[in-house]
C-alpha positions as CSV (number, residue, x, y, z in Angstrom):
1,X,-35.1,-119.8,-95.1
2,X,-35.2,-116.6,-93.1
3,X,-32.8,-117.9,-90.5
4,X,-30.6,-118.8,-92.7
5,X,-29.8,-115.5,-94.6
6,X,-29.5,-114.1,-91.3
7,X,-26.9,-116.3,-90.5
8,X,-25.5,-116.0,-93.8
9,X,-25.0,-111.9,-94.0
10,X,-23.5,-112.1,-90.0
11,X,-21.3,-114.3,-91.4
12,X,-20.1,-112.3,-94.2
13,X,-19.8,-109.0,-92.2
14,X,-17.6,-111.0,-89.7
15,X,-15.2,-111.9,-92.7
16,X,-15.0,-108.2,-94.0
17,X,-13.4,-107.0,-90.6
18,X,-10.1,-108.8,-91.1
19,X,-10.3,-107.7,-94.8
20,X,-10.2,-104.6,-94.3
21,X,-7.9,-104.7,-91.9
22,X,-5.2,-106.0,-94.2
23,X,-5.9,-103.3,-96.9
24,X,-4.2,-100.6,-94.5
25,X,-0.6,-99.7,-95.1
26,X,1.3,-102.3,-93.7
27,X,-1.4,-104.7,-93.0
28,X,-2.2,-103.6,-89.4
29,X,-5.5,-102.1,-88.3
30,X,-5.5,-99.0,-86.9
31,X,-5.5,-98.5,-83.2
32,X,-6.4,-95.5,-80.3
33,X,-3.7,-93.3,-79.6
34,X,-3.3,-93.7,-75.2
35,X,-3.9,-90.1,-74.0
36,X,-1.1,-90.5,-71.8
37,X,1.2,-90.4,-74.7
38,X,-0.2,-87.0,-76.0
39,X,1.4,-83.6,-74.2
40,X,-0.6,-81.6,-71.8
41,X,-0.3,-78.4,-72.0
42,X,2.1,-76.5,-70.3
43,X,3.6,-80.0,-69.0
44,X,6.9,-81.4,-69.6
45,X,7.8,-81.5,-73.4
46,X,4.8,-79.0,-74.7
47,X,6.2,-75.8,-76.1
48,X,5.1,-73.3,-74.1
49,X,2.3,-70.8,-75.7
50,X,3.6,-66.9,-75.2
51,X,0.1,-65.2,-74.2
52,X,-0.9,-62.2,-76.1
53,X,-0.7,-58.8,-74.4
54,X,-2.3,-55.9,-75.3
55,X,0.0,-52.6,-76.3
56,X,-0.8,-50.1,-73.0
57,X,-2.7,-47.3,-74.0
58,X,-1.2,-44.1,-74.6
59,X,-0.6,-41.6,-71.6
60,X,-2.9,-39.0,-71.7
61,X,-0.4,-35.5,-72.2
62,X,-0.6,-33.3,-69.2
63,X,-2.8,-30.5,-68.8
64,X,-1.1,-27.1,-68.9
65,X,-1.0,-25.0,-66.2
66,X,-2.0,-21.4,-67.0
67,X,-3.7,-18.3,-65.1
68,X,-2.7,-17.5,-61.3
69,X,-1.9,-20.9,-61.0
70,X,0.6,-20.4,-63.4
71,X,2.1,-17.8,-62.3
72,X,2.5,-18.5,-58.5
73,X,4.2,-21.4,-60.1
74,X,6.6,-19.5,-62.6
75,X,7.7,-16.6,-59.9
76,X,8.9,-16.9,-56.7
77,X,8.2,-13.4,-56.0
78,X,4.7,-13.5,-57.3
79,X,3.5,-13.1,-53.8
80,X,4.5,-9.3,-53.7
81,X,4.5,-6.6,-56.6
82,X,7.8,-4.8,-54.6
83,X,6.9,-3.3,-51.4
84,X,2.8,-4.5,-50.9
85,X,1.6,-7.8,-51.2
86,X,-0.4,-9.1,-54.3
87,X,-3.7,-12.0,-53.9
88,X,-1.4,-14.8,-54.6
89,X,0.5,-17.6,-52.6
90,X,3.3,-20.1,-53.6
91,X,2.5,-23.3,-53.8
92,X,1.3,-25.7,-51.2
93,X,4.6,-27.3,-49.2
94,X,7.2,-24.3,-50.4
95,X,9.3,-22.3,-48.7
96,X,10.4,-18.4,-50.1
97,X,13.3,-16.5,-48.7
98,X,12.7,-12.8,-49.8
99,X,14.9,-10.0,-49.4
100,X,14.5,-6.3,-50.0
101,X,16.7,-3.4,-49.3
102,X,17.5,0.1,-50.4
103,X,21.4,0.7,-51.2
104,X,21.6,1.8,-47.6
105,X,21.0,2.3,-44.7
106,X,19.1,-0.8,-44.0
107,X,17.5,-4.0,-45.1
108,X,14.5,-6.4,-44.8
109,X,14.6,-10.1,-44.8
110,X,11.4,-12.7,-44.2
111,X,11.2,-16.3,-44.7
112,X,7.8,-17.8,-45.5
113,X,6.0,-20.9,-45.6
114,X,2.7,-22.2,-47.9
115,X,0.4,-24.1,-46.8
116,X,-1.7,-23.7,-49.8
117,X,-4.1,-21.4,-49.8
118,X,-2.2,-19.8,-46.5
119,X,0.9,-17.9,-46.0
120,X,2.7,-17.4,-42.8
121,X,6.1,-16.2,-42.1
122,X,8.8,-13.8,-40.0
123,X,10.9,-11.4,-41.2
124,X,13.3,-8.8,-39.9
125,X,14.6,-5.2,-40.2
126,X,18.2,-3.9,-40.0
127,X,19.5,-0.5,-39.9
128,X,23.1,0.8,-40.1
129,X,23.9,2.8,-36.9
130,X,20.6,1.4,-34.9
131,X,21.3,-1.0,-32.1
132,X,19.2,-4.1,-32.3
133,X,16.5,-5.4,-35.1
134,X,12.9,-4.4,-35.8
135,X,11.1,-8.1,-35.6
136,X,7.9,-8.8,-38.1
137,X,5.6,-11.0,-38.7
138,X,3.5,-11.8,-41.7
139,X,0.3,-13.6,-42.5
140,X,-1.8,-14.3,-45.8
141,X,-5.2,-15.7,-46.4
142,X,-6.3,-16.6,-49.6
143,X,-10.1,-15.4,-49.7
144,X,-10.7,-16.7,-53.2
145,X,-9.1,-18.0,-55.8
146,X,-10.1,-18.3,-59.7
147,X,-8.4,-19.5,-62.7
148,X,-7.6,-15.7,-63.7
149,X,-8.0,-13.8,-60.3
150,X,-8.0,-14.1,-56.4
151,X,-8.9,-12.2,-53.7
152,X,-6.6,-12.2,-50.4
153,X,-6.4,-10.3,-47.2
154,X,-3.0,-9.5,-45.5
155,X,-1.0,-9.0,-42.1
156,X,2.2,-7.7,-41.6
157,X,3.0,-5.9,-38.2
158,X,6.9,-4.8,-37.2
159,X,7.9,-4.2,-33.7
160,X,11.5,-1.6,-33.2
161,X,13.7,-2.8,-30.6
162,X,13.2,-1.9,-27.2
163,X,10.1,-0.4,-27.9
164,X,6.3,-1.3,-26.9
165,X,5.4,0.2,-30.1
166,X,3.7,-1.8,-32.8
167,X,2.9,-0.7,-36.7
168,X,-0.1,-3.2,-37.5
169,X,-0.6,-2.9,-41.4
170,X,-3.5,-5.4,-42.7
171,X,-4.9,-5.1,-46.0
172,X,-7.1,-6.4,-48.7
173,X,-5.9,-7.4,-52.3
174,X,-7.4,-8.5,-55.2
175,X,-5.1,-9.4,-58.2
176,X,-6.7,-10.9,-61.7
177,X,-4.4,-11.8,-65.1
178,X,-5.2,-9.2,-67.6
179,X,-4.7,-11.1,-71.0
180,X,-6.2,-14.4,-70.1
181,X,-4.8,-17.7,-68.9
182,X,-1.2,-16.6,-70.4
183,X,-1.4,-14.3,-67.2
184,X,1.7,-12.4,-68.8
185,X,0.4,-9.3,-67.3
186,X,-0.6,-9.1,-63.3
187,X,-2.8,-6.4,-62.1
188,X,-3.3,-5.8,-58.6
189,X,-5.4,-3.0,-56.3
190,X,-4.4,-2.3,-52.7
191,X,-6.4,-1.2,-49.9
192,X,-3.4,-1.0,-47.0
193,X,-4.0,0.5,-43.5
194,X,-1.4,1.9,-41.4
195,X,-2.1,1.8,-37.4
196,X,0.8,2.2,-35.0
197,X,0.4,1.7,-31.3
198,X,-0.8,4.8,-29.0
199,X,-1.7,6.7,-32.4
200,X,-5.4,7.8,-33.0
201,X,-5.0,8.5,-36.4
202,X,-4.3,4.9,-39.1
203,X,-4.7,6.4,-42.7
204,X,-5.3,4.1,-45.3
205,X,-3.4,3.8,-48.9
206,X,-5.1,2.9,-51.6
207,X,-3.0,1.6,-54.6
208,X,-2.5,-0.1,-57.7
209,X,0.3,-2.4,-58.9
210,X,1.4,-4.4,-61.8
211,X,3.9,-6.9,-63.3
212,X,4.3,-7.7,-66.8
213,X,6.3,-10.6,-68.3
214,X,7.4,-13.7,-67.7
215,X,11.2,-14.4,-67.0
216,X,12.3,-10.7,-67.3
217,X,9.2,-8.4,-65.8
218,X,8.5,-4.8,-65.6
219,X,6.9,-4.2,-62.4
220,X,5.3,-0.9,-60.8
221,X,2.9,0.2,-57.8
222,X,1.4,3.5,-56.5
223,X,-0.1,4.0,-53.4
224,X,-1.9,7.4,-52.0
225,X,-3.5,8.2,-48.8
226,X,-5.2,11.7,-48.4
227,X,-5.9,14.0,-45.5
228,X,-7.4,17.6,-44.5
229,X,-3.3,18.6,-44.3
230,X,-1.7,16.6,-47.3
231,X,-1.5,13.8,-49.7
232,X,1.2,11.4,-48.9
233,X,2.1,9.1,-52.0
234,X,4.8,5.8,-52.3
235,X,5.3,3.4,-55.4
236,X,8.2,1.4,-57.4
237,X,9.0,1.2,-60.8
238,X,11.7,-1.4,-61.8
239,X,12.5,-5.1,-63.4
240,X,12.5,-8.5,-62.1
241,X,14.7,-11.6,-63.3
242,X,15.2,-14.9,-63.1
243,X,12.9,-18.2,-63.1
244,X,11.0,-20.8,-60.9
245,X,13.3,-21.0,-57.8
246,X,15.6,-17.6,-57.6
247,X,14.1,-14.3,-58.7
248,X,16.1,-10.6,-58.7
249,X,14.7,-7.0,-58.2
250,X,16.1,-4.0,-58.9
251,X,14.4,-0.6,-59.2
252,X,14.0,2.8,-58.2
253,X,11.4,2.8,-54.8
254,X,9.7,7.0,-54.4
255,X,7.7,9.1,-52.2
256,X,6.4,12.3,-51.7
257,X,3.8,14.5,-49.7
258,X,1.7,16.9,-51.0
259,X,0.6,19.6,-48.8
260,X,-3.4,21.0,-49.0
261,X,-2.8,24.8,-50.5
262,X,-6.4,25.5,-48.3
263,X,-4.1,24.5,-45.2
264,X,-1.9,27.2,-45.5
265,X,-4.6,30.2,-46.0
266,X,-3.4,31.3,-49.1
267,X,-5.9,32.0,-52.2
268,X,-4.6,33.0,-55.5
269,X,-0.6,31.6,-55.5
270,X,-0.9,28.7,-53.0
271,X,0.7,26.1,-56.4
272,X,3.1,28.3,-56.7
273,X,4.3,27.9,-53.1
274,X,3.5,24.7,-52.6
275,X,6.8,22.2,-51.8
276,X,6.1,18.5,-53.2
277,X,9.4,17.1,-52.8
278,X,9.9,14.0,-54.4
279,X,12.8,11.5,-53.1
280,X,14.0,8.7,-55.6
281,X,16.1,6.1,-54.0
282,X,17.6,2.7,-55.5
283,X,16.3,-0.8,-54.1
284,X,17.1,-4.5,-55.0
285,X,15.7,-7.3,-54.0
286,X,16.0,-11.5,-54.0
287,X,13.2,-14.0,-53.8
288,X,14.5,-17.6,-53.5
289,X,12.1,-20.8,-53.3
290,X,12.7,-24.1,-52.0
């Protein structure tokens, strides 16, 4: 009996394949799809799938450049107040033509060259009626440098013409921005020696200088050097225009000497004799960068 309802229900699951077989639409059994017939991706008739790119992230704005920085950057004549040097240097790879010159009767012209945090250069002296050119050369280290100040020492030396004369003039600078990292306002103080070849005596100036602005400056200096005999005194006071690349001076350059009344031996009216002669003269100047 067992055997056959065994037989029986195989029997009967046998006959219920090709019924339900014709129950599908169309009376035909479904079948496997060949995996041949199906696309691959990225093969001939897919549709390609565009990849999805992140937006690049914003560019970060750059940072502002303020201080001495800034202003070696914004001048071309930022290395000098007029006549003396200030702590700063243009910037690494440049090259400055300067000029400056009284109306008459002569003129001084250098070219420089930066090589960051060190200045070397030539320049050159003419005078109406004088035969030949006084030759210079110039030289500035960089000691220290801050985001508001710097520290620099100086060479300049100037040979006449057919002379075996020398005036040596080295000195020491330091030069910090007075209202922050705006650095609209420059303040420098000199210490400049003076020694000239076969001469014992190589008095030193002391001196203070200034510039204040940014594309149209006031700039001034004073410098003094004292003696048992007198008290000798220089300084500028004039404007600077321009921008990055040309710069233009113009001003009035003075000096003076003021004798020591106990010199002279007199006691009670020694003021009133006493002849300080001060002589004003024009001067311009041009700084160019390239």
């Amino acid at each position: 009996m067992r055997m056959r309802r065994a037989a029986a229900a195989t029997a009967a699951t046998l006959l219920t394949v090709p019924v339900l077989a014709a129950a599908q639409p169309g009376g035909v059994a479904p079948s496997a799809v060949p995996v041949s017939s199906v696309p691959a991706y990225a093969g001939p008739g897919a549709v390609p799938v565009s990849p999805v790119v992140a937006p690049p992230p914003p560019l970060a704005p750059a940072p502002e450049v303020g201080g001495i920085a800034g202003r070696e950057q914004d001048d071309p004549g930022a290395d000098r107040s007029y006549f003396a040097r200030t702590a700063l240097v243009a910037p690494r790879g440049t090259v400055t033509f300067q000029a400056r010159a009284p109306l008459a009767p002569g003129a001084l012209g250098g070219i420089s060259a930066s090589m960051g945090r060190v200045e070397i250069g030539v320049s050159t002296v003419l005078v109406a009626e004088e035969d030949g050119a006084a030759f210079g050369f110039n030289a500035k280290v960089q000691l220290l440098k801050g985001r508001r100040s710097a520290l620099a020492i100086t060479l300049d030396t100037l040979s006449p013409p057919d002379e075996d004369e020398t005036l040596y003039m080295p000195s020491l600078v330091a030069s910090f921005c007075a209202d922050g990292d705006a650095c609209n306002t420059l303040l420098s103080a000199h210490l400049t020696m003076f020694a000239l070849d076969g001469e014992e005596e190589a008095p030193v100036f002391a001196g203070v200088s200034f510039s204040k602005g940014r594309r149209g400056k006031l700039v001034g200096e004073l410098h003094i050097t004292d003696s048992e005999r007198e008290s000798v005194f220089a300084g500028y006071l004039g404007g600077r225009w321009g921008g990055a690349k040309l710069a233009f001076d113009a001003g009035i350059g003075f000096a003076g000497v003021i004798e020591d009344a106990s010199s002279t031996g007199c006691i009670d009216y020694c003021y009133e004799e006493d002849d300080t002669e001060v002589v004003p003269y024009p001067f311009v100047g041009l700084s160019a960068r390239m």
